[in-house]
ROVEX-555128 format. One record per residue (C-alpha): residue number from 1; x, y, z; residue in one letter. Coordinates in steps of 0.001 Angstrom, whole numbers, plus 524288, in hexadecimal, padded with zeros to 5 digits. Layout:
BEGIN
+-----+-------+-------+-------+------+
: pos :     x :     y :     z : code :
+-----+-------+-------+-------+------+
: NUM :     X :     Y :     Z :    A :
...
+-----+-------+-------+-------+------+
//
This chain:
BEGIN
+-----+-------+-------+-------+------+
: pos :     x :     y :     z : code :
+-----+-------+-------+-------+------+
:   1 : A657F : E57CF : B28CE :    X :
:   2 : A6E0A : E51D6 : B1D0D :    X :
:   3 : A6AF8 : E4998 : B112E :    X :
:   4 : A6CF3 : E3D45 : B11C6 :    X :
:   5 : A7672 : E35E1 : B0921 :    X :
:   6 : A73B6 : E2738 : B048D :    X :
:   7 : A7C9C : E1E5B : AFE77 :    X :
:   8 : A7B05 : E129F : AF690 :    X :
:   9 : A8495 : E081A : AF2D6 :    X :
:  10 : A8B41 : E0985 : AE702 :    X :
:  11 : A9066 : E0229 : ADC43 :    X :
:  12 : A9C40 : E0268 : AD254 :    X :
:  13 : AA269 : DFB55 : AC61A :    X :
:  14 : AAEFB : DFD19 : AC28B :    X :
:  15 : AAD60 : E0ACD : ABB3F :    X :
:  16 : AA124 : E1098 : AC34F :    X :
:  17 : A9CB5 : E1306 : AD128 :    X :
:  18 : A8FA0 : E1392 : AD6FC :    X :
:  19 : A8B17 : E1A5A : AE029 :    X :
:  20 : A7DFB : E1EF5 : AE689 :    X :
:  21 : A750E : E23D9 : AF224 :    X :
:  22 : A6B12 : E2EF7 : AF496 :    X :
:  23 : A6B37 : E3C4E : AFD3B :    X :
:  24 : A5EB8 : E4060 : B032D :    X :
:  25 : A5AE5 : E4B8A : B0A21 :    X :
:  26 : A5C62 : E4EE3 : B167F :    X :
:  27 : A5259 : E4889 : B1F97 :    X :
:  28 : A4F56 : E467A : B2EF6 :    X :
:  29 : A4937 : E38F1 : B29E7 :    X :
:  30 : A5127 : E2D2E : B30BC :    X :
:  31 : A56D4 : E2297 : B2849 :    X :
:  32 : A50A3 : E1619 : B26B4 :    X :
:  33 : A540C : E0D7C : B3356 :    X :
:  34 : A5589 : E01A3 : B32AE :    X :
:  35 : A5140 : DFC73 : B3F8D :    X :
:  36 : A434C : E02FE : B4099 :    X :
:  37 : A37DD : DF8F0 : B4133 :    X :
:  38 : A291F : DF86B : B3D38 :    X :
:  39 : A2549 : E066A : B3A29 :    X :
:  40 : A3069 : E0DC1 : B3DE6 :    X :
:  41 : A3999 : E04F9 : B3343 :    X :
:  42 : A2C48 : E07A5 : B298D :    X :
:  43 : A2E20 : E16A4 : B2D37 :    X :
:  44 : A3D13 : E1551 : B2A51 :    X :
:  45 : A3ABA : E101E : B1B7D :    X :
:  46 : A3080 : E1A38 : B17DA :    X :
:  47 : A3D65 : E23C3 : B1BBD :    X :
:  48 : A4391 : E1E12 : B1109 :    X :
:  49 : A3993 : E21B1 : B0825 :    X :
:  50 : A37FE : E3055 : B0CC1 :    X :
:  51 : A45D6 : E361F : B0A16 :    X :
:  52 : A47FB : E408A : B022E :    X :
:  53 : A5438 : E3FAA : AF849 :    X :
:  54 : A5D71 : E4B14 : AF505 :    X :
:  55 : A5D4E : E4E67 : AE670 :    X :
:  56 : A6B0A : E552E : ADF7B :    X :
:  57 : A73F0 : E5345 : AEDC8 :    X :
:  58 : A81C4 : E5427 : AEB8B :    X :
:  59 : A8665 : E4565 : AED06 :    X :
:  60 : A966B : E4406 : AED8A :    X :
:  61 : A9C91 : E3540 : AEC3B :    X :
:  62 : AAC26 : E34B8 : AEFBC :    X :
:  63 : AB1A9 : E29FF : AE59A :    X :
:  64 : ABFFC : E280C : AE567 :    X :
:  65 : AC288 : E3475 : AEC9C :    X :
:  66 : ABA32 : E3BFD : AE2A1 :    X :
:  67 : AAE69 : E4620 : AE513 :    X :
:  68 : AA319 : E40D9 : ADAE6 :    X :
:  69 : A96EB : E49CB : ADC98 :    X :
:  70 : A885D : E47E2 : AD8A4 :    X :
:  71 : A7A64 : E4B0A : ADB51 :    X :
:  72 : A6F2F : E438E : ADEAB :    X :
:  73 : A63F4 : E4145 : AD60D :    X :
:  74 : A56AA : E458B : ADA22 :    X :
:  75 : A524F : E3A3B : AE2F6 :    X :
:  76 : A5E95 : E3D0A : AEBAE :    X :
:  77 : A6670 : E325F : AE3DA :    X :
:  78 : A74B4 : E31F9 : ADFC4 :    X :
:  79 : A7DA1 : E289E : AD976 :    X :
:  80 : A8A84 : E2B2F : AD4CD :    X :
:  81 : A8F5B : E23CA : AC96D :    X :
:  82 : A9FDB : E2537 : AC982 :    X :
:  83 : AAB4A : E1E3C : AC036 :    X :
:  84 : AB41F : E1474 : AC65A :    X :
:  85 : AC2B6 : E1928 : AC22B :    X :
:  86 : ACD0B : E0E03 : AC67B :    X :
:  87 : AC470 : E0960 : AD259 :    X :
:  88 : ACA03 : DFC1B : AD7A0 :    X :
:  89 : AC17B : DFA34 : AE391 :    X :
:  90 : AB5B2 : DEFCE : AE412 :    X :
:  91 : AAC2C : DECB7 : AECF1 :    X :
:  92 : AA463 : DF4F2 : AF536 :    X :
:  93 : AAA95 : E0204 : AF5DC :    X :
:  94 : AA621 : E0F82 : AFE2E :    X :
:  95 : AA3B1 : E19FC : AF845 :    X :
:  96 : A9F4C : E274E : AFDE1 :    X :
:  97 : A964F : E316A : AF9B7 :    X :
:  98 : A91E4 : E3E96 : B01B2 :    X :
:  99 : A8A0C : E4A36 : B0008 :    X :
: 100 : A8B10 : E59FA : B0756 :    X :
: 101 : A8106 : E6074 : B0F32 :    X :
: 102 : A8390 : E6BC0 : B145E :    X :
: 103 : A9233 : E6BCB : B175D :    X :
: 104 : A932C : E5CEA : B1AEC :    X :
: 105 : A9674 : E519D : B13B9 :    X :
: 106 : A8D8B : E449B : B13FE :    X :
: 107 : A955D : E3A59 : B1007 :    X :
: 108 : A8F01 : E2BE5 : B0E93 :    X :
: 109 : A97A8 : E2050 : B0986 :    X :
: 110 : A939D : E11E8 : B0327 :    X :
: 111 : A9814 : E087F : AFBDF :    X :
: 112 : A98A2 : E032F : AED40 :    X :
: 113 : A9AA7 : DF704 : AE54C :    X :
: 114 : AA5A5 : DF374 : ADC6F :    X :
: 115 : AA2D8 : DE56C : ADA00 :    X :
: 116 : AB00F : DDDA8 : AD890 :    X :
: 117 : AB24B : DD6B9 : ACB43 :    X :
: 118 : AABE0 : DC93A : AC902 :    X :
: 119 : AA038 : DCBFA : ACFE8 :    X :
: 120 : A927E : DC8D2 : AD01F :    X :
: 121 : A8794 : DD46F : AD01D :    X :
: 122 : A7CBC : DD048 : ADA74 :    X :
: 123 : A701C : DD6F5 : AD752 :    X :
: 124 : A6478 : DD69F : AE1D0 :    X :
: 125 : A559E : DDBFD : AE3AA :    X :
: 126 : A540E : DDFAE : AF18F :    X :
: 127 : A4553 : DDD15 : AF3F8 :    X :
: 128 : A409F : DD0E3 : AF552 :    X :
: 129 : A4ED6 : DCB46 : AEFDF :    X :
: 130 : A557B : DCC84 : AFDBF :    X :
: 131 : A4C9E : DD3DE : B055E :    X :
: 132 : A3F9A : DCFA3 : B07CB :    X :
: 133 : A375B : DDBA1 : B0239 :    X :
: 134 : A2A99 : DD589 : AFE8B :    X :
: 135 : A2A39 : DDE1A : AF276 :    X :
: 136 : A1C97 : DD401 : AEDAC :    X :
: 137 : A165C : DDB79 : AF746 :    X :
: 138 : A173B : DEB2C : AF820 :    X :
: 139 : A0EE5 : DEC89 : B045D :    X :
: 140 : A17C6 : DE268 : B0BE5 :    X :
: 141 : A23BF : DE640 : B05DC :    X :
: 142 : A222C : DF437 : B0B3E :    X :
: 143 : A1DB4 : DEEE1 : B1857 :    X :
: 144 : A2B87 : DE90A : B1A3C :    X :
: 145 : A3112 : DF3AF : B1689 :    X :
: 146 : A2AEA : DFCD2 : B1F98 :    X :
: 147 : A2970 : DF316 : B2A83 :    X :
: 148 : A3542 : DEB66 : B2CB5 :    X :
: 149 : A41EA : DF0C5 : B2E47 :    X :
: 150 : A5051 : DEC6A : B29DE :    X :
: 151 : A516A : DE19B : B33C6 :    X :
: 152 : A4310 : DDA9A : B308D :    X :
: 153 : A44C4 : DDAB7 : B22BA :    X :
: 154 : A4626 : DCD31 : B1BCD :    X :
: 155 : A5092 : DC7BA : B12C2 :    X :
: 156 : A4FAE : DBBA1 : B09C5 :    X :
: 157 : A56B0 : DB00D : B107F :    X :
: 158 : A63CF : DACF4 : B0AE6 :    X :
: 159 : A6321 : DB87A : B02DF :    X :
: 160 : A6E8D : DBDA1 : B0ABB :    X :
: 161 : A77A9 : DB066 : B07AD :    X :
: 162 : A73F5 : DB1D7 : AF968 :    X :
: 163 : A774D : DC029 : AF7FE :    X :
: 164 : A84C7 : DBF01 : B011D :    X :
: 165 : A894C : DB3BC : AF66A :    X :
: 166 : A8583 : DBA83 : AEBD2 :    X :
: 167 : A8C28 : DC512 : AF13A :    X :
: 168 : A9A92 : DBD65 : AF2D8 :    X :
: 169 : A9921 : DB4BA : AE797 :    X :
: 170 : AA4DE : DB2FA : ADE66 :    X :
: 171 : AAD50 : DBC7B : AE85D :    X :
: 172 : ABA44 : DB934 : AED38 :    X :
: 173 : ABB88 : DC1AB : AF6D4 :    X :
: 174 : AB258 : DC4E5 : B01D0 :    X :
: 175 : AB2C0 : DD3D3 : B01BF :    X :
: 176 : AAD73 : DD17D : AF43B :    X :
: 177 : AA051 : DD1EE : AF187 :    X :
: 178 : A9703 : DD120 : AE454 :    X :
: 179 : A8F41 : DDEE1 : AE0BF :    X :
: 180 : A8255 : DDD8A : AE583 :    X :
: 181 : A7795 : DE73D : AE2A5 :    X :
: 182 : A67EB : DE5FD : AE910 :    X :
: 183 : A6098 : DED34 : ADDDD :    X :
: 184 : A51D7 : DEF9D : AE2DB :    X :
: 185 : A473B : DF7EE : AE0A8 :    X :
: 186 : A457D : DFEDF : AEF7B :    X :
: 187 : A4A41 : E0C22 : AEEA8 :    X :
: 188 : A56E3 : E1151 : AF295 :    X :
: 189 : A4FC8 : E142F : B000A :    X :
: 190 : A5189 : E06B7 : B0428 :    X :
: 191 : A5F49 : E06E1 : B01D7 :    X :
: 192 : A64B6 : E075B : B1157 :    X :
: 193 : A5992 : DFC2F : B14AB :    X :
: 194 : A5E4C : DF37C : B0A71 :    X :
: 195 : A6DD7 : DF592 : B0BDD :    X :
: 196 : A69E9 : DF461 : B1D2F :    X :
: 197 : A6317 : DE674 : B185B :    X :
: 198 : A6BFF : DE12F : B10AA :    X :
: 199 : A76C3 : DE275 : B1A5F :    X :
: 200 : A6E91 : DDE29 : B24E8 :    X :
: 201 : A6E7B : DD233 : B1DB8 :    X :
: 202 : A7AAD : DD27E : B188C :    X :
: 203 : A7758 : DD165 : B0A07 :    X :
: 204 : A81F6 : DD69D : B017F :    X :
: 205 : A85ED : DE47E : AFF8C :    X :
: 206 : A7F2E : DE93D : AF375 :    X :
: 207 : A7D83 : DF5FB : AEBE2 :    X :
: 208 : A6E26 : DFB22 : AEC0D :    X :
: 209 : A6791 : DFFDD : AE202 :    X :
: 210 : A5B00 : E037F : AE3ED :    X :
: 211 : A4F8F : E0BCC : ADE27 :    X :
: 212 : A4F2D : E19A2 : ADEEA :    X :
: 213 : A4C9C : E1F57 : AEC83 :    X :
: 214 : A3E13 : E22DB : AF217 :    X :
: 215 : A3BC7 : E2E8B : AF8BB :    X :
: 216 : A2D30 : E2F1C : AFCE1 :    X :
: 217 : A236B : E2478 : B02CA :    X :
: 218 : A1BC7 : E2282 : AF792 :    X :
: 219 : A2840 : E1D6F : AF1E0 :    X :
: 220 : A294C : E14B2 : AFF64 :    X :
: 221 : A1F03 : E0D23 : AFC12 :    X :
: 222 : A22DC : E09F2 : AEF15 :    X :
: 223 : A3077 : E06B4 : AF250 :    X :
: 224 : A34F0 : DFA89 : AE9DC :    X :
: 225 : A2AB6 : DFA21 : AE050 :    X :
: 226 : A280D : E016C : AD366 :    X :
: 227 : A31C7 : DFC4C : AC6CE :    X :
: 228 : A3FBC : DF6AC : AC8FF :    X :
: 229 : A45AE : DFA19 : ABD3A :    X :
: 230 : A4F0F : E0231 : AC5B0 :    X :
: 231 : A5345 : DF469 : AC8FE :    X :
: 232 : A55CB : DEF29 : ABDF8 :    X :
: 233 : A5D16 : DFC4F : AB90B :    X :
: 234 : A6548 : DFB35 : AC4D6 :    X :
: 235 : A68B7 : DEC7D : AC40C :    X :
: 236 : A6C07 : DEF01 : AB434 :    X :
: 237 : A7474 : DF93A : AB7B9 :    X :
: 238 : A7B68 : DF235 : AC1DA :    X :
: 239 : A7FFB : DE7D5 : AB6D8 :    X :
: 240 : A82A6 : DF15E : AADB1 :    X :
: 241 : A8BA7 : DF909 : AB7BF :    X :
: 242 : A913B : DEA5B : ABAE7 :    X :
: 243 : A91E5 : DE32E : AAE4F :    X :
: 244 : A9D71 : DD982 : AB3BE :    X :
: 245 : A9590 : DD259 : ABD86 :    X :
: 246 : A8C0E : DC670 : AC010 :    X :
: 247 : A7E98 : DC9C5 : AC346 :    X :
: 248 : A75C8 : DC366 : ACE20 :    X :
: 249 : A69CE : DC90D : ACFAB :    X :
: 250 : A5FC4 : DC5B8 : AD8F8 :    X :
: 251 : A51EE : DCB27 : AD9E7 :    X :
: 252 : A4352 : DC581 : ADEF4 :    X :
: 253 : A37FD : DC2CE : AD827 :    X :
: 254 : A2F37 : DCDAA : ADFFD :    X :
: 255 : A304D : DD7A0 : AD447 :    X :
: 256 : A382C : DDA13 : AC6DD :    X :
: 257 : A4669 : DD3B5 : ACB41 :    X :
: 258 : A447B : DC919 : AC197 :    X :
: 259 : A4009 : DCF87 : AB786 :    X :
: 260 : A4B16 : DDAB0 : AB8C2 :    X :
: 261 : A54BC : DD056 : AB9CD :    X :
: 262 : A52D4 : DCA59 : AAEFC :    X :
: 263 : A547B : DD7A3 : AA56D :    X :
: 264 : A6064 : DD958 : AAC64 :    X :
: 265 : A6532 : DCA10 : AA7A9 :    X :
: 266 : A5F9D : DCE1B : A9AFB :    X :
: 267 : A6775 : DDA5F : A9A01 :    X :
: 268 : A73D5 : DD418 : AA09F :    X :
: 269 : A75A3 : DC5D3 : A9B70 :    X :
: 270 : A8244 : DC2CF : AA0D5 :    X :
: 271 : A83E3 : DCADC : AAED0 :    X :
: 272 : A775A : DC49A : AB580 :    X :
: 273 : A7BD3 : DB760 : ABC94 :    X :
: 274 : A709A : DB45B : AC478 :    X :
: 275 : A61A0 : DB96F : AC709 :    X :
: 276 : A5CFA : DB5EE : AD4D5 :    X :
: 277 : A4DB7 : DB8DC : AD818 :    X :
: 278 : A4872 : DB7C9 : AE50A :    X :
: 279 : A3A96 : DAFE0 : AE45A :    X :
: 280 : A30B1 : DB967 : AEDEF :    X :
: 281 : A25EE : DB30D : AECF0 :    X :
: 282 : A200E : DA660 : AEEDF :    X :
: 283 : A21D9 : DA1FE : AE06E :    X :
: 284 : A2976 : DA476 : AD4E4 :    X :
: 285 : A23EF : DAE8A : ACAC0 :    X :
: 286 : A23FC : DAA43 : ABCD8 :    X :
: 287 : A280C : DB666 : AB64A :    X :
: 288 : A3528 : DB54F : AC00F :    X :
: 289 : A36F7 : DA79E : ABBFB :    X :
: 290 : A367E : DAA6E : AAF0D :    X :
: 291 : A4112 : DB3D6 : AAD15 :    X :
: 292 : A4A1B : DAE68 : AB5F0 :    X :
: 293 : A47D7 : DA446 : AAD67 :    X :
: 294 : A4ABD : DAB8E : AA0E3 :    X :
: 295 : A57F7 : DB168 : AA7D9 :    X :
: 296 : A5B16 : DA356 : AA7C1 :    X :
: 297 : A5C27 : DA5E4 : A9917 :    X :
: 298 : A65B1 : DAF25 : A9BAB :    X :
: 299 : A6F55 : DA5B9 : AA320 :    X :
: 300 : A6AAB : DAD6E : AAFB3 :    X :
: 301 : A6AB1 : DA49F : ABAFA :    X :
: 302 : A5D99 : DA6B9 : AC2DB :    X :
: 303 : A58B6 : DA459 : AD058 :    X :
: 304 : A49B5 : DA57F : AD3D2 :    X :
: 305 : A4A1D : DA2C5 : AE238 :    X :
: 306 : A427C : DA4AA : AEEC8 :    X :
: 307 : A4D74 : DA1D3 : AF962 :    X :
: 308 : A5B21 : DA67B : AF8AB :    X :
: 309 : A5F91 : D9AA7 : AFAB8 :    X :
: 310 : A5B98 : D954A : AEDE3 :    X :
: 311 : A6364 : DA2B8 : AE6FF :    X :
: 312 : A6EAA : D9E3F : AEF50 :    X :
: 313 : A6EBE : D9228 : AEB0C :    X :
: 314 : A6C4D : D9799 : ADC31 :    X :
: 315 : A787A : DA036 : ADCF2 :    X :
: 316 : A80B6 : D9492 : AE086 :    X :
: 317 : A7CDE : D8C04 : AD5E5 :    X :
: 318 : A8067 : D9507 : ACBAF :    X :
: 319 : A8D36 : D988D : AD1CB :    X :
: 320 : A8AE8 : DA62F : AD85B :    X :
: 321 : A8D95 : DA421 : AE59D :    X :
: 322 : A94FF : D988D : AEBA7 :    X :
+-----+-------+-------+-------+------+
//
């Protein structure tokens, strides 16, 4: 048997590279499959949860025909953080990364982000924002999750026509495309289910970046729950490491988006265009209301809607998408 080597979509600016992904032991356990139903799909996503990560493996990225080592951290985890030197390429990029066992070589490749000038920064929850999580309610929530596979899985109508725009907006040229990033709190375990969704539905490409990776059931049945200040962390450093773009970020009202949106408007007073929040349940809470009304204050255009239509229709009045 071999580990395994994971990769994750990357990011860069125009002095820095990200990269990142995981190596786990070796393991006879089958991957998660996409096509099981009932309880063979619920016996696939508790494999998720049961790996065991590699601590202090030799990790090798190949970057303009250079070598760069590193280790991974104890949870299996690696992310290599490498200066841009005359780099003149944007869009999504490959990149390759591999690691030795034995006398062979297992070599994985991806892709990264360099965002093209002018454009906007398109942050989005996951849960609840596009797909249909029912995070209100833990029991059901993890019923879903267990119980219906890739295929039965809901998404919010006309979330897919807002996202695509959003995605193309202000771009000349097709093969151009605005950075997206889906920022959530389910763990990096989740990461193949939620890159397989949003092509099946053809959302946009968009880096992940998701909470640190679970390793044991226990951990299973708390998956997306516990604080989120890893999300706000994540979604303040991705404006920091992109201080020349337009933010539009879009959330739901089913936890803390609101509230974590509007410290990041508070902290960055020009970058943040628009707040979008997704309305879950059947009426709007106050405490929601109230600071979107406050980023008001803050010339932040806000949207507090319960059909994608109406965030559509939102992003063309104030001149975001045609």
């Amino acid at each position: 048997m071999k580990p395994i080597l994971k990769l994750y979509r990357g990011y860069a600016n125009e002095q820095e590279l990200i990269v990142m992904g995981h190596v786990f032991r070796p393991t006879t356990a089958k991957d998660y499959d996409f096509q099981k139903k009932n309880i063979k799909n619920a016996t696939s996503v508790i494999g998720m949860y049961r790996i065991k990560t590699q601590a202090n493996a030799d990790v090798y990225l190949m970057h303009n025909k250079i070598k760069i080592h590193t280790k991974t951290l104890n949870d299996g985890y690696f992310k290599f953080c490498v200066p841009l030197d005359q780099f003149t390429l944007y869009g999504w990029i490959d990149y390759e990364v591999s690691i030795h066992y034995n006398n062979e070589t297992i070599t994985i490749k991806d892709s990264y982000i360099r965002p093209h000038k002018g454009n906007l920064g398109i942050i989005s929850d996951i849960d609840d924002t596009f797909l249909v999580s029912h995070t209100v309610n833990p029991l059901k929530k993890l019923y879903v999750l267990l119980f219906k596979n890739i295929n039965k899985r809901k998404i919010y109508e006309d979330v897919v026509t807002h996202y695509q725009a959003l995605s193309t907006a202000g771009r000349d040229h097709k093969e151009e495309f605005n950075a997206f990033f889906y920022v959530s709190s389910s763990e990096w375990n989740l990461y193949r289910f939620i890159i397989k969704f949003t092509e099946l539905h053809q959302l946009p490409k968009a880096v992940l970046l998701l909470k640190d990776i679970k390793t044991s059931l226990t951990d299973f049945f708390l998956t997306g729950r516990g604080n989120h200040n890893h999300k706000f962390d994540k979604i303040k450093h991705i404006l920091e490491f992109y201080p020349n773009l337009e933010y539009v970020l879009l959330g739901d009202d089913s936890q803390h988006d609101a509230f974590l949106y509007e410290a990041i408007c508070k902290i960055f007073p020009v970058t943040v265009k628009a707040v979008y929040i997704r309305q879950t349940g059947d009426t709007k809470k106050v405490k929601v209301t109230a600071i979107l009304k406050n980023l008001k204050t803050l010339n932040v255009s806000v949207c507090y809607f319960k059909n994608s239509s109406e965030a559509i229709t939102h992003s063309k009045m104030i001149g975001i998408i045609v």
